[in-house]
N, C-alpha and C positions, 0 to 999 in steps of 0.2 A: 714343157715346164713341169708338167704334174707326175712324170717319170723323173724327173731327177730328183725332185722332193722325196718320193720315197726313197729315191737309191740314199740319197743322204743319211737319212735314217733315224734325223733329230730334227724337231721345231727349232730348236735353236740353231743347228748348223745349216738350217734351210734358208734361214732367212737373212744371215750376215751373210751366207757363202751364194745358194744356189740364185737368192734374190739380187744380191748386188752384182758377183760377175758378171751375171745374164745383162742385168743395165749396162753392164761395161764395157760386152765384148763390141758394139759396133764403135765404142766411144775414141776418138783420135787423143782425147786427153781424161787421164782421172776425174771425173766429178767432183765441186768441193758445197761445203756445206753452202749452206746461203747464207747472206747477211741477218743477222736477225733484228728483226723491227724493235723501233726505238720503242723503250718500255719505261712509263711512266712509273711503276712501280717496280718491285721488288716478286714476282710471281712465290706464291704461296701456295696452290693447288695445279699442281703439274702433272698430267699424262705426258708417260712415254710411249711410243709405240714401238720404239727403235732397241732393241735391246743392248749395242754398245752403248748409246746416251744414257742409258739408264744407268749404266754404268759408269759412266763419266759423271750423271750426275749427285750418285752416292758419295763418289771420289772427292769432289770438292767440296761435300758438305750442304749437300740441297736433298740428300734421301728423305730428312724430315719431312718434306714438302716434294714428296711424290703421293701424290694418291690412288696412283692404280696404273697396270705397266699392262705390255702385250703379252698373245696368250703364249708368246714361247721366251721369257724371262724366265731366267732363276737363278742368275747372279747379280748382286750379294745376297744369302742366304734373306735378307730381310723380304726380298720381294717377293717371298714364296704367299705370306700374310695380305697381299693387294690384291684388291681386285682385278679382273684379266676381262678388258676392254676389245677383243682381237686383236686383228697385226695387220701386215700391210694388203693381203688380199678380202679382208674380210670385218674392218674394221668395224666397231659396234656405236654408230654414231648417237643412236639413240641412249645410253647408256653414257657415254662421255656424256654430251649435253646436261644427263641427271645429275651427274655427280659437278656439275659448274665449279670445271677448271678455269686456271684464268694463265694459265699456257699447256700446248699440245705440240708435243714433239712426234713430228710425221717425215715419212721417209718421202722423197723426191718427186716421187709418180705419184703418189696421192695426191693428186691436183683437185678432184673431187670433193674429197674429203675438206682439204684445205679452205677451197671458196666457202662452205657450209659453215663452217667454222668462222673463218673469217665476219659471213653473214652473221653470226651468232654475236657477232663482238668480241670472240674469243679469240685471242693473239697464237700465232704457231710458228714453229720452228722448223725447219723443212731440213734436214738432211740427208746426203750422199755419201755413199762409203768414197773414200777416196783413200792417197798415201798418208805415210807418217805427220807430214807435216800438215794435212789437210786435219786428222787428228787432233792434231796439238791446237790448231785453230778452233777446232768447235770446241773444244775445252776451256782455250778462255773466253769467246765467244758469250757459251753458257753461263759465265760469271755474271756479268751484268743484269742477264736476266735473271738473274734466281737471287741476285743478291749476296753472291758468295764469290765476289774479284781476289781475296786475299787466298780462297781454295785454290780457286780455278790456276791463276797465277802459281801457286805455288806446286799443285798438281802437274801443271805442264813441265814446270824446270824441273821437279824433279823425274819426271816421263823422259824428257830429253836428254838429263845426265846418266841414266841409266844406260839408255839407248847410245850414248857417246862411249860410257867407259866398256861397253862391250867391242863398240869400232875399235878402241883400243887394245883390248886385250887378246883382239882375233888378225892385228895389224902386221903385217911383213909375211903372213904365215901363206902366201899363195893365194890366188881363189880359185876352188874348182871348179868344173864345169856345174852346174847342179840344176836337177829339173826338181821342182816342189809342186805335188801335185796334190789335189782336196778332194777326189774323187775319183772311182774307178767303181767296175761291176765286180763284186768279191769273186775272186778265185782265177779272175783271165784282166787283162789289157785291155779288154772293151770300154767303152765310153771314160776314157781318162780323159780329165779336166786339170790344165793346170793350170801355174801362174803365169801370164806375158804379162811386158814390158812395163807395165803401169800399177797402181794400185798398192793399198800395202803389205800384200804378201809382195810383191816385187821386192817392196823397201826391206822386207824383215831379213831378205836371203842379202841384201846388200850389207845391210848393217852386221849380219854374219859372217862377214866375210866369204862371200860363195860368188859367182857369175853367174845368174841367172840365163838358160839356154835356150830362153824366149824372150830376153830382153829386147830383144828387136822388133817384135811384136806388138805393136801398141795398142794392147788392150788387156783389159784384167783376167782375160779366163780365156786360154788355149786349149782344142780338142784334138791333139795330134792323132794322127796315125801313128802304127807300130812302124811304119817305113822313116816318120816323121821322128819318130823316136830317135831309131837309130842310126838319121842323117846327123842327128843334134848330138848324138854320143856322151850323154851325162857320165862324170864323173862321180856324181854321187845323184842317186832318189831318196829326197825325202817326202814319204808320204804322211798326211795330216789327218787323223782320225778322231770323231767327235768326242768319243767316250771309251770304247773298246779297244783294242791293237790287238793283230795277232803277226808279230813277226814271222811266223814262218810259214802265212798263208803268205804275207808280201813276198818273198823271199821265190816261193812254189811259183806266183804269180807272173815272176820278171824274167824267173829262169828260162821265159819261151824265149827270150833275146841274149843269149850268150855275145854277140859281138858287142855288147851294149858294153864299155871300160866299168862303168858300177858295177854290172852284175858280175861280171870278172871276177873284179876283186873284192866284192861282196859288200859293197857299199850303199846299204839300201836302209835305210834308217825309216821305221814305222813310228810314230809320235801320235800320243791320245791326249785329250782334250779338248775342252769347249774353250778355252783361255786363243787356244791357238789361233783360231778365226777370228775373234771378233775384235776388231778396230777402234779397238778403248782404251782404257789408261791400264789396261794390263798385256800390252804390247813388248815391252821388255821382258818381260817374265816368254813370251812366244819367242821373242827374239835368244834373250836366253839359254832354252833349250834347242831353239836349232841350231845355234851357235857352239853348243855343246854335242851335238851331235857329229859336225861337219869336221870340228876344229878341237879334239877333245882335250889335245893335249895346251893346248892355250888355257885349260880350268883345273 
């Protein structure tokens, strides 16, 4: 665990990417959020620990009523001004307790955390990175609780029409083979991590129009070998980078597999961004550019 953290190389792409895959790879199906407990009110003093949520819950109009996020937020610009409570291995219980929130948005395996809270009287919201449509769910989900149904509601359709008019605009055009991969050791093929069968980077290369070359695989995070590689013969690599890109270290990188059809014919797409990972309401905008990567001449 504590070696892929650093290979990542970002708080944030640690904890949407290295956190949730690792939960996923034994998983037979995507994990979805949980139901969230019936709420008497309308929650006004909200911790997030999860940084897509916190994203979602800007989106719908509940960021007034955040008052302090995990220590690897920093989108929307506003959350830079909150307080930073930890994250998911290190949460700072003592500190939430101070600041008496009266909802806490905790990721899955914080089961710990959760009972303590719960003890405390204070209501929690438990999520799981899951797919697109697991997504879309805790977005309106979150409505109720935060008191913002006409956001939430309206966040999600327009998440989902987004996400549609690119099925369409990338529709009849083929799909290619394509491995999407969130990790490797800079400069060789070593510990590459990619996307199987499940999860929403699966969903993002579907919606792009691409076949995913681990869809068979039911689980969110595949470590192929280079044999594995070039059994699966990808038509196109896109690789997903948090903040940086350097196209022509990827390019140096693939070249040890010439029989690979991408590397052939140079089909190796490097993409930077923290947007990319994280499984919030800025999924079309990820979906988007890989769609634009794969399928150019469809934009």
């Amino acid at each position: 665990m504590t070696s892929r953290l650093r290979g990542l190389g970002s708080g944030l792409w640690a904890l949407t990417i290295a956190i949730g895959a690792l939960c996923g790879v034994a998983a037979a199906q995507p994990p979805r959020s949980t139901a969230p407990q019936v709420a008497t009110r309308a929650a006004t003093r909200i911790i997030s620990l999860v940084p897509a949520v916190t994203e979602m819950l800007f989106a719908i109009g509940a960021g007034p009523h955040v008052i302090a996020v995990s220590s690897f937020d920093h989108f929307p610009a506003g959350v830079e001004a909150l307080p930073r409570v930890g994250a998911l291995l290190d949460p700072d219980t003592e500190r939430i307790l101070s600041l008496k929130p009266d909802l806490v948005v905790t990721y899955g395996s914080q089961t710990d955390l959760e009972v303590g809270l719960k003890r405390a009287g204070i209501r929690t919201y438990s999520y799981r990175h899951g797919g697109v449509e697991d997504t879309l769910q805790t977005i309106r989900q979150l409505g109720p609780l935060t008191g913002t149904e006409t956001g939430a509601a309206a966040t999600a359709e327009r998440l989902r029409a987004r996400l549609d008019g690119i099925r369409r605009r990338v529709a009849g055009r083929g799909r290619p083979r394509t491995l999407l991969a969130f990790e490797r050791q800079p400069g060789t093929l070593r510990t590459v991590y990619a996307a199987g069968g499940v999860g929403f980077m699966h969903d993002l290369l579907e919606v792009a129009g691409a076949a995913n070359v681990f869809a068979d695989m039911k689980q969110e995070s595949v470590q192929p070998s280079q044999e594995l590689l070039i059994a699966r013969r990808p038509d196109v690599v896109v690789e997903l980078h948090a903040e940086t890109v350097d196209v022509s270290e990827a390019l140096r990188a693939w070249s040890v597999l010439p029989s690979v059809p991408a590397v052939r014919t140079g089909r190796i797409h490097a993409l930077a961004g923290a947007y990319l990972v994280v499984a919030g309401p800025r999924l079309a905008d990820a979906a988007d550019t890989i769609a634009k990567a794969i399928h150019p001449g469809a934009f």
